[in-house]
C-alpha positions, 0 to 999 in steps of 0.5 A, spaced: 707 636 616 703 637 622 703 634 628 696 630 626 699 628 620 695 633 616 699 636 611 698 644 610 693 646 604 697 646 597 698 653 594 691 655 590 688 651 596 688 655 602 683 660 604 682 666 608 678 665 614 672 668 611 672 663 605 676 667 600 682 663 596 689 665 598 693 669 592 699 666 592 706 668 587 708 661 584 714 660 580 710 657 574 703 658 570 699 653 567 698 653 559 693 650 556 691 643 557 689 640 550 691 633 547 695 631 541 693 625 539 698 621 541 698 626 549 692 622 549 694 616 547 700 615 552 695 618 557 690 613 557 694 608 556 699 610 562 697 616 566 694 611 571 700 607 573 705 613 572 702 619 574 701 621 582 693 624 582 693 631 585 689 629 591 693 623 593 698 628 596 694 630 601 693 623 605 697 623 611 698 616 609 702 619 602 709 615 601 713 616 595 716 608 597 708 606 596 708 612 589 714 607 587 712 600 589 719 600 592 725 603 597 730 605 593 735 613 592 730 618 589 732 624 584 727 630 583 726 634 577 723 640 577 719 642 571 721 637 567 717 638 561 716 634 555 721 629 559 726 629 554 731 628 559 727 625 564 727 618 560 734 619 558 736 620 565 732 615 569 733 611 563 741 610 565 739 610 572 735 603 574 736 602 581 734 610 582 727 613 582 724 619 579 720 624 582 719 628 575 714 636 577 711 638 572 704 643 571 704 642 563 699 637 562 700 636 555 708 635 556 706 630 563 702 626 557 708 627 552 713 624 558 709 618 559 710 616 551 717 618 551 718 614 558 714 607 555 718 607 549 724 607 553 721 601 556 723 605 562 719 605 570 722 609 575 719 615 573 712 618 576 710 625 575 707 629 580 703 636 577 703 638 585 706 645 587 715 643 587 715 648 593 710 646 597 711 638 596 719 639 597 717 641 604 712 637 604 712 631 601 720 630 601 724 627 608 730 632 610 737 628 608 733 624 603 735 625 596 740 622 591 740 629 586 736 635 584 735 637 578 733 643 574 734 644 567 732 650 564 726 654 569 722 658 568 726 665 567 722 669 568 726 675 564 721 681 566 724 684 573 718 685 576 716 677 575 723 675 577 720 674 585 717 667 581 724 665 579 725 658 583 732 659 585 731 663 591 735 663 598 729 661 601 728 655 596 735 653 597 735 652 603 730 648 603 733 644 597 739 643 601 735 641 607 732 635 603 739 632 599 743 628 603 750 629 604 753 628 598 747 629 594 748 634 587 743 640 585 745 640 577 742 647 574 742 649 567 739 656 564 740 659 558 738 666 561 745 670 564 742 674 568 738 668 571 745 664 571 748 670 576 743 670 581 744 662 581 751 663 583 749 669 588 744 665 592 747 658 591 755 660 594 751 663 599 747 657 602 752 654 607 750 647 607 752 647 598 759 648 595 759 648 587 759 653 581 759 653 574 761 647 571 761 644 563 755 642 561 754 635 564 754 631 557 749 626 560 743 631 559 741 631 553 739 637 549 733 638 550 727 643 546 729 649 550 736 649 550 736 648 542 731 654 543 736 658 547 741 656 542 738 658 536 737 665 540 744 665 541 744 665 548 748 662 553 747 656 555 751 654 563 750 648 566 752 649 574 752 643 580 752 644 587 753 638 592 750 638 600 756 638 604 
């Protein structure tokens, strides 16, 4: 943040001095925004208490306490989907709070059906850039856990500069748990679980690798989807040092 307390413009946000809107390589792309009938249910009856508006982020006064309603360790997901793991898990972890990032609309709205039938309340979700809000949004030395749970691939080698796990977002990432705190990571693409070893036992502040599947994700669309193409699922977990 900066020393006025404004946060810096968010991705797709900023422009050049003369006016024009800043192109910026993002680790996702938007899909379409279309409701079934039952996305659109669940948004109208739970988007407003459970969904954080893009805009609210850019107040100096922002505060995932306020987001919460309460102080309590806070886990982030990254590209949650449809929230099948986001319910399960955060339904199992009720002193924990769930910040859940997703640009899906569709799958935002399908999180919010699966998270009322689970009778569950410590998730919010956020459509606001991960990156950007990690830094900017997120305290140094604050979060429980992070998880990833099958990113983006982005197979073909000219888009894997859009992969999130990078040695810049995991410094950044290390930064924000604190000591003791686990990034759990699950892909189903082999040349992606490479790279994520590459760059996570490169980053000082982590210490991890490989491990076997953490049984208490549930398997998601995706896995089920790298399955059936018979891909390799690895599941990988790094503790802050």
């Amino acid at each position: 943040m900066r020393d006025n307390g404004v946060r810096p413009a968010r991705p797709h946000h900023r422009v050049t001095e003369e006016g024009h809107r800043v192109r910026e390589v993002l680790t996702y792309a938007r899909r379409g925004s279309r409701f079934s009938a039952s996305q659109a249910t669940a948004w109208e009856a739970h988007a407003e208490r459970w969904v954080i508006p893009d805009e609210a982020v850019d107040g100096p006064g922002f505060s995932l306490d306020v987001v919460f309603g309460r102080k309590a360790p806070i886990i982030v997901e990254i590209g949650s989907g449809v929230g099948e793991a986001t319910a399960a898990l955060a339904a199992t972890r009720p002193a924990y709070d769930v910040l859940a990032f997703e640009v899906w609309r569709p799958g935002v709205a399908e999180t919010l059906g699966r998270l009322a039938a689970a009778e569950v309340d410590n998730v919010r979700l956020c459509g606001v850039d991960a990156v950007w809000s990690m830094e900017h949004l997120v305290v140094a030395d604050s979060l429980a856990g992070l998880w990833t749970f099958f990113p983006d691939p982005w197979h073909k080698k000219k888009h894997h500069k859009r992969r999130l796990v990078t040695p810049g977002f995991a410094r950044l990432a290390a930064s924000r748990l604190a000591p003791g705190g686990v990034w759990r990571l699950a892909t189903d693409w082999s040349d992606y679980a490479r790279q994520m070893v590459e760059v996570l036992d490169a980053e000082p502040a982590l210490t991890g690798g490989v491990v076997e599947r953490w049984e208490e994700r549930p398997v998601t669309k995706f896995e089920r989807k790298g399955r059936n193409a018979d891909r390799t699922i690895t599941d990988l977990a790094y503790t802050r040092i």
